[in-house]
One Martini backbone bead per residue (centre of mass of N, CA, C, O) as a GRO file, in nm:
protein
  293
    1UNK     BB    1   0.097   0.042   0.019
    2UNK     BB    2   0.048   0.340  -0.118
    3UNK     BB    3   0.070   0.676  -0.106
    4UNK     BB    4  -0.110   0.913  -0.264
    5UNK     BB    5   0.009   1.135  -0.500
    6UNK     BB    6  -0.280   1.342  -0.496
    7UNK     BB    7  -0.214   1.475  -0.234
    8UNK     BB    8  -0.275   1.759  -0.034
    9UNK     BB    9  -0.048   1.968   0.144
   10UNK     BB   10  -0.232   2.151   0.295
   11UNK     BB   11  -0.413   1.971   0.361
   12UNK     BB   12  -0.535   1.739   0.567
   13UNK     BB   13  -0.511   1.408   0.700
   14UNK     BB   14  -0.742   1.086   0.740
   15UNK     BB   15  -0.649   0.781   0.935
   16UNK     BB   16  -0.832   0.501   0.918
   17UNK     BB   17  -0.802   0.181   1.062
   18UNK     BB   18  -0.740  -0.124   1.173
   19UNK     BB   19  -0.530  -0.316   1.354
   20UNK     BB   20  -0.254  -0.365   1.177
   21UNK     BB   21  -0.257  -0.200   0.876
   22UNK     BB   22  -0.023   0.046   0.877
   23UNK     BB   23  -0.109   0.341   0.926
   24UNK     BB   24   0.140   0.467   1.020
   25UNK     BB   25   0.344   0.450   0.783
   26UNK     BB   26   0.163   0.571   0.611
   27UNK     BB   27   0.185   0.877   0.786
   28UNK     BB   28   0.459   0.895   0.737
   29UNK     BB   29   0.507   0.852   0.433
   30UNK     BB   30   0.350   1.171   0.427
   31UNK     BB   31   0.543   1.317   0.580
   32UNK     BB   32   0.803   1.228   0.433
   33UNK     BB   33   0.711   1.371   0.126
   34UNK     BB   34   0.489   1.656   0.261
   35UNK     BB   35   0.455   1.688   0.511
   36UNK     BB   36   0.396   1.711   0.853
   37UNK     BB   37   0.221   1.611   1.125
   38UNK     BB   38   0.151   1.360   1.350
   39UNK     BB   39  -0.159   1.238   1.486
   40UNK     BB   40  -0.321   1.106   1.730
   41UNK     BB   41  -0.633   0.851   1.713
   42UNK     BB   42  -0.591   0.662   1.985
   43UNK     BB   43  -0.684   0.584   2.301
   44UNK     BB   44  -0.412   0.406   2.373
   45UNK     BB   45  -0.187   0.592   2.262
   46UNK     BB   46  -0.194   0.838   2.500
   47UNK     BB   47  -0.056   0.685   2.687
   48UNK     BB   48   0.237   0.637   2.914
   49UNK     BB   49   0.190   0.255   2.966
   50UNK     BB   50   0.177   0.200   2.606
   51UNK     BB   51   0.391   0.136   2.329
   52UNK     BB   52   0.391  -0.174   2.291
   53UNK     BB   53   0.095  -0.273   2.297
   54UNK     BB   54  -0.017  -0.010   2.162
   55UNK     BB   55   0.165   0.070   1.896
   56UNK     BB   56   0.326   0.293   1.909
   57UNK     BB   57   0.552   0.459   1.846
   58UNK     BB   58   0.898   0.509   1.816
   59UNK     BB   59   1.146   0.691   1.921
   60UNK     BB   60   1.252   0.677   1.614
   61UNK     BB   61   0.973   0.786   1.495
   62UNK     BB   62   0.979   1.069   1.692
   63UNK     BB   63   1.216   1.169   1.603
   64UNK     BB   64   1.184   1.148   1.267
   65UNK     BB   65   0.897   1.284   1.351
   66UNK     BB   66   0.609   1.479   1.395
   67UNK     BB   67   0.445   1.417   1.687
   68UNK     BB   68   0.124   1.395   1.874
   69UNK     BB   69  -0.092   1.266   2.133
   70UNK     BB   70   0.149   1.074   2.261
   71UNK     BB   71   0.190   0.974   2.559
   72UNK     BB   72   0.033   1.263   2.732
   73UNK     BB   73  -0.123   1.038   2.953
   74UNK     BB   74  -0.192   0.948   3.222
   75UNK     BB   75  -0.298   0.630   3.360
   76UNK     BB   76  -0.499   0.793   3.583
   77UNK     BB   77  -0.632   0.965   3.341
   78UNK     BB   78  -0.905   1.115   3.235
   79UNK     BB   79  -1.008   1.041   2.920
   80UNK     BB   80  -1.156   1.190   2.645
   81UNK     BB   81  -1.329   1.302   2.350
   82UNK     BB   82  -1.296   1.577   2.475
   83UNK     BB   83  -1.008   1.595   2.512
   84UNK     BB   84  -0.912   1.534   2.246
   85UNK     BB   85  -1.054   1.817   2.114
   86UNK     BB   86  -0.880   2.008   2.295
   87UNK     BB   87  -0.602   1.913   2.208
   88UNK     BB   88  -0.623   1.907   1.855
   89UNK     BB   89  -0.713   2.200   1.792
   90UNK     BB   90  -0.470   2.400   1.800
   91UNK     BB   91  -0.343   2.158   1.557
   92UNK     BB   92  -0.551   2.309   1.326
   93UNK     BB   93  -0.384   2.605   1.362
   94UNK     BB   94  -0.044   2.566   1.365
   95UNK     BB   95   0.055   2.544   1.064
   96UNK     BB   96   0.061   2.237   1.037
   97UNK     BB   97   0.002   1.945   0.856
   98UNK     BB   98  -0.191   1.727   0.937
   99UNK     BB   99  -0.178   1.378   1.074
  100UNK     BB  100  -0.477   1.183   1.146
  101UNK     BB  101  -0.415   0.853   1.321
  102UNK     BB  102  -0.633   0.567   1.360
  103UNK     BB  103  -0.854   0.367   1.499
  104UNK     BB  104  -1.094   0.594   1.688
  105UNK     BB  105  -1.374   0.667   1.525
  106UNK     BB  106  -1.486   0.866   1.726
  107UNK     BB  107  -1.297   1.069   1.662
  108UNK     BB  108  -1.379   1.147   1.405
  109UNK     BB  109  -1.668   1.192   1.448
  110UNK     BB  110  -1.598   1.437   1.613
  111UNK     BB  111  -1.430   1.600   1.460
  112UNK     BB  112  -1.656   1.558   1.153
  113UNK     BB  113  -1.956   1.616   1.343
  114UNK     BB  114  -1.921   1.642   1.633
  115UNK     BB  115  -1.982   1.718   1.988
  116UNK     BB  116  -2.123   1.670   2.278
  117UNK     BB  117  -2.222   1.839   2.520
  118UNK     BB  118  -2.162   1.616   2.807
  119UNK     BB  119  -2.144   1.571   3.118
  120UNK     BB  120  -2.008   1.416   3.354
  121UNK     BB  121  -1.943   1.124   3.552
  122UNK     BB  122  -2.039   1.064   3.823
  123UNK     BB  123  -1.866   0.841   4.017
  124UNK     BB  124  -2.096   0.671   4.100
  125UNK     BB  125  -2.247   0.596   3.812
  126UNK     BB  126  -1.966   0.455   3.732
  127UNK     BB  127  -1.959   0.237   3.933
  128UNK     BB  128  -2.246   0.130   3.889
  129UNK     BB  129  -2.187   0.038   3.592
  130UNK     BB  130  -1.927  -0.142   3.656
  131UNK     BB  131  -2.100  -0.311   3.834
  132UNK     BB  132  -2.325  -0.427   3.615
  133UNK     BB  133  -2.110  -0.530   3.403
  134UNK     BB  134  -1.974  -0.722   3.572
  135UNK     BB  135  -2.245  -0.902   3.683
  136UNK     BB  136  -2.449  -0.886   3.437
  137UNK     BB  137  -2.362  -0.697   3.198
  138UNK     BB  138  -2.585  -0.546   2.949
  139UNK     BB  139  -2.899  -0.576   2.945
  140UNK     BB  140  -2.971  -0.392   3.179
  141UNK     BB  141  -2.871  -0.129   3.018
  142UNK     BB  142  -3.003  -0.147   2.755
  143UNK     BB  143  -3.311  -0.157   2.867
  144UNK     BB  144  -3.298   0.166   2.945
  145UNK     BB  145  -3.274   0.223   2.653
  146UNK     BB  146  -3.335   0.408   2.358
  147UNK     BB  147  -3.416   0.324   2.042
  148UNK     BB  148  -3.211   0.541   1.916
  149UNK     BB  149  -2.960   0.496   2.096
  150UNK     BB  150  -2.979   0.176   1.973
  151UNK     BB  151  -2.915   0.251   1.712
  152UNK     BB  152  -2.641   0.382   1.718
  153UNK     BB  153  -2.492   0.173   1.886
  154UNK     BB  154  -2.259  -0.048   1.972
  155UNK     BB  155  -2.378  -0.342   2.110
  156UNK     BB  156  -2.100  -0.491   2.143
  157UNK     BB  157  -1.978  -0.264   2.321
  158UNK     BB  158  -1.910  -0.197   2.651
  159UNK     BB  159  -1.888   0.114   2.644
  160UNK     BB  160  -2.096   0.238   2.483
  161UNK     BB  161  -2.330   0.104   2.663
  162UNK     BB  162  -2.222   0.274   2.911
  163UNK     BB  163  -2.205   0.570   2.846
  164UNK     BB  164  -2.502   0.583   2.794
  165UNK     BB  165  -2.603   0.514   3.061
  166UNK     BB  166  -2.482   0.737   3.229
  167UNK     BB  167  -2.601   0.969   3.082
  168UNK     BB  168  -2.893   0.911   3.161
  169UNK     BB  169  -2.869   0.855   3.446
  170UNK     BB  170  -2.725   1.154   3.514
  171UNK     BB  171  -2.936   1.357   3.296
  172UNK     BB  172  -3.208   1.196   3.188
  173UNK     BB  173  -3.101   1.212   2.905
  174UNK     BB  174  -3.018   1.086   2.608
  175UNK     BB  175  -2.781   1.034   2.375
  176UNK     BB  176  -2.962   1.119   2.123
  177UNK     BB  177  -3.012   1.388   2.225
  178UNK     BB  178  -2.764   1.521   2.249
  179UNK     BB  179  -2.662   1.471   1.979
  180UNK     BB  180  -2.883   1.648   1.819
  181UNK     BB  181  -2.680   1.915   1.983
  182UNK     BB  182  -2.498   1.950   1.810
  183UNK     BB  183  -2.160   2.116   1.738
  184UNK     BB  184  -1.973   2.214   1.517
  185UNK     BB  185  -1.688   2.077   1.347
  186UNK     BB  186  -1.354   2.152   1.332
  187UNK     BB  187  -1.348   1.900   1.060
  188UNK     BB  188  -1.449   1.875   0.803
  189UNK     BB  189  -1.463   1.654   0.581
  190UNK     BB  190  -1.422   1.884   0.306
  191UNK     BB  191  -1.140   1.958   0.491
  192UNK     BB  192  -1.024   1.704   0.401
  193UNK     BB  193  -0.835   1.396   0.375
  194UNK     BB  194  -0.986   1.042   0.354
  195UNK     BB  195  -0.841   0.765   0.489
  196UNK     BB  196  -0.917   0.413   0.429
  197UNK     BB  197  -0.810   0.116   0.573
  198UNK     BB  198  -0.836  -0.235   0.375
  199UNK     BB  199  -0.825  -0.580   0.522
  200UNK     BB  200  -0.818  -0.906   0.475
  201UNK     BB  201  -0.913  -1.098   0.716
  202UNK     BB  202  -0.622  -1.285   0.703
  203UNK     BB  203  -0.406  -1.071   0.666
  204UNK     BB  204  -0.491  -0.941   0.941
  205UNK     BB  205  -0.480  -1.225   1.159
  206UNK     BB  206  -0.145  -1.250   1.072
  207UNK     BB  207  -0.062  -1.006   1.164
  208UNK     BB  208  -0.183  -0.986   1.460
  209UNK     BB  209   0.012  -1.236   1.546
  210UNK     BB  210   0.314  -1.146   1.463
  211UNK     BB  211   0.293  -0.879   1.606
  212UNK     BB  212   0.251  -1.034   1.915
  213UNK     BB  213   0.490  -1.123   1.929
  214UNK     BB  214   0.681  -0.925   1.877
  215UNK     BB  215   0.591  -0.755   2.116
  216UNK     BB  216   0.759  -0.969   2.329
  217UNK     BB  217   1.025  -0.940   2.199
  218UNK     BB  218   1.020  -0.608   2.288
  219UNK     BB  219   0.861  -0.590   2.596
  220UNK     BB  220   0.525  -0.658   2.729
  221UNK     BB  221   0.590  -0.828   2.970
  222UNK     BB  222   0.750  -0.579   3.121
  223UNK     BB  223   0.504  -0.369   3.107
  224UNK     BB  224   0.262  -0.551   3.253
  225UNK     BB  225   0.481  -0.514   3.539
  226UNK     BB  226   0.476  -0.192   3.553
  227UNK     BB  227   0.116  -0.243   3.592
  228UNK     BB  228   0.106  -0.428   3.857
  229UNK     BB  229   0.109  -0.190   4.079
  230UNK     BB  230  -0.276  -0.095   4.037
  231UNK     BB  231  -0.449  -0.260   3.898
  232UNK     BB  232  -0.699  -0.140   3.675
  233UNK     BB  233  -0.989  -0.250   3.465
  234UNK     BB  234  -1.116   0.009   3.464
  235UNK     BB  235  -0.958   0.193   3.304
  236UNK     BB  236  -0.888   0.275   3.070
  237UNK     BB  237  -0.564   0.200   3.031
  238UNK     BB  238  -0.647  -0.126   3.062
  239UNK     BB  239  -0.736  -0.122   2.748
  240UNK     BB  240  -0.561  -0.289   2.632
  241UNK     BB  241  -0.456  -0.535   2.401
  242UNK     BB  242  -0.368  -0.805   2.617
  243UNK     BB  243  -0.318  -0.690   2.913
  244UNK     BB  244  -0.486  -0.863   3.065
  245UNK     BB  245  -0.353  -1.118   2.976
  246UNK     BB  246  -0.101  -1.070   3.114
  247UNK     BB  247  -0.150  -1.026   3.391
  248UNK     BB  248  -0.259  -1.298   3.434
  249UNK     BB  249   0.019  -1.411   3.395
  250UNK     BB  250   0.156  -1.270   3.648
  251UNK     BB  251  -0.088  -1.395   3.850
  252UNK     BB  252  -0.114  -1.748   3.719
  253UNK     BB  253  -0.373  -1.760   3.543
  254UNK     BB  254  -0.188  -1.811   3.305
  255UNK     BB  255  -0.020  -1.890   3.047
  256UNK     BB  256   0.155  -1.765   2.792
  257UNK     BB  257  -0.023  -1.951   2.566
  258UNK     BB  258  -0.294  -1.834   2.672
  259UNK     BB  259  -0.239  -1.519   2.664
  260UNK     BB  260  -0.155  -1.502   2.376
  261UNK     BB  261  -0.451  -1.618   2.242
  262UNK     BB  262  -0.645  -1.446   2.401
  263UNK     BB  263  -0.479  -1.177   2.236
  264UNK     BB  264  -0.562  -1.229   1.971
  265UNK     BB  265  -0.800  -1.255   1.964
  266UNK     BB  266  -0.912  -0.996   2.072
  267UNK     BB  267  -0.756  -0.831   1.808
  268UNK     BB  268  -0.968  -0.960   1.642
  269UNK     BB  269  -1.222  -0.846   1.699
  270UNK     BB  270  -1.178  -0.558   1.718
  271UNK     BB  271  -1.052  -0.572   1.429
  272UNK     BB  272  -1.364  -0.619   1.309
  273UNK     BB  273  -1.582  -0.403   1.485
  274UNK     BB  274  -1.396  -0.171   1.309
  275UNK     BB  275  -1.457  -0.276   1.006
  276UNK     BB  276  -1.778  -0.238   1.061
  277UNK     BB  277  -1.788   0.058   1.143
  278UNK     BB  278  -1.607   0.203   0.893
  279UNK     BB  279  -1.829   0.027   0.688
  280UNK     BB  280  -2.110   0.240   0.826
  281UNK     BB  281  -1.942   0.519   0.848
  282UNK     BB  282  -1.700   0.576   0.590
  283UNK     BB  283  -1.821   0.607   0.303
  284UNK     BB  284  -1.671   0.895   0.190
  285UNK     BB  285  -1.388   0.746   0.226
  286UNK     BB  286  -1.090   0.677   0.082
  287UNK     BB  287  -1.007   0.333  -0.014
  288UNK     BB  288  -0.744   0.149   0.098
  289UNK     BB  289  -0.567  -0.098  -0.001
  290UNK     BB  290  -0.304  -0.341   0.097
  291UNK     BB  291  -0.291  -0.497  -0.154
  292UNK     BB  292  -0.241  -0.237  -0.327
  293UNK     BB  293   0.016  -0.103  -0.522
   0.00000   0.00000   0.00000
């Protein structure tokens, strides 16, 4: 897969794709080609306790081009798609022709359709999310939200299911209601240049494999020894995908080979509902083949 030729040097450049798909690559080629920063758009890559899990960039490739937004968020620290939207605020008005690459649909829809602006939710209710999601599971929250609601968000997502639920319960009001007052987006679809990365789903299986070998040989069991003291599975932060499954390797509770394998599963998982979702909500933007020369 090869940059495009035809990209304009001025305009902004918005690249999403499932995980493993090349998208970093993808954005350092655009950037050392036609210049420009790379911004970060993927929720697990802001935390500063996750470089190798999380698949940040590399120190190396962060000396060789200007990145922003990578691991700038200490692991106990709260952060949402609101936060990151006055992050990269003014990362769009800097001089710079950002690259902004990720995998967190949600980030490009806040960016490019605009986000709500919904209060926090009150640490009360959620612990309470918490507990219902670990206890119960989804459907006792499914069963609360309205039908427009349950139409717009991704119901196999258990973050998305709780966070809906959180604000009705916070709110009074449902998500649909908020979405529906959302304020004009910091970057319009029409002013950017948007790139869906796209891979066939053994391709990308066999790479999700590999890469995770890699992870492990450059020292992911290292990373989750170094997140073992204060592990909490609430926070985002402990959401990386792999985290859980080292974690209980590290406290006897699985084989290296048996958290091997259900975090490959997991990542498979991922990155299914990430090509369900791109391929669902970003029909307008120009889709790149991985496999085409």
């Amino acid at each position: 897969m090869k940059a495009p030729a035809d990209l304009d040097r001025e305009r902004p450049v918005l690249i999403a794709g499932p995980t493993a798909s090349g998208k970093s690559a993808l954005a350092m080629e655009i950037a050392a080609r036609d210049g420009g920063v790379i911004v970060n758009a993927d929720a697990l890559q802001v935390y500063d306790n996750w470089r190798i899990l999380s698949a940040r960039p590399s120190a190396a490739d962060e000396a060789a081009l200007p990145h922003r937004l990578f691991g700038h968020v200490g692991r106990f620290t709260p952060y949402s798609t609101g936060h990151w939207l006055r992050d990269i605020a003014p990362l769009l008005t800097g001089g710079e022709r950002p690259i902004i690459v990720g995998g967190t649909g949600l980030y490009f829809t806040a960016l490019t359709e605009g986000l709500a602006e919904i209060p926090e939710t009150p640490p009360a209710i959620r612990a309470e999310a918490d507990r219902i999601r670990g206890d119960e599971g989804l459907d006792p929250m499914l069963a609360d939200l309205d039908s427009e609601t349950l139409a717009r968000i991704d119901r196999q997502n258990p973050m998305r299911v709780q966070r809906a639920w959180e604000v009705w319960r916070a709110t009074g009001r449902p998500l649909s209601a908020w979405q529906d007052d959302t304020p004009p987006p910091l970057l319009p679809l029409h002013a950017a240049q948007p790139l869906l990365v796209d891979a066939p789903r053994d391709w990308l299986n066999d790479r999700i494999a590999r890469r995770f070998d890699a992870m492990l040989a450059e020292g992911a069991l290292d990373e989750a020894q170094a997140n073992l003291d204060g592990w909490d599975p609430a926070l985002p932060s402990s959401r990386a995908i792999g985290a859980p499954e080292l974690i209980a390797h590290l406290r006897g509770e699985l084989t290296l080979d048996a958290a091997r394998e259900a975090a490959t599963v997991a990542t498979r998982q991922y990155a299914k509902r990430q090509r369900t979702w791109f391929r669902a909500r970003m029909k307008k933007w120009r889709t790149l083949n991985v496999m085409e020369k």
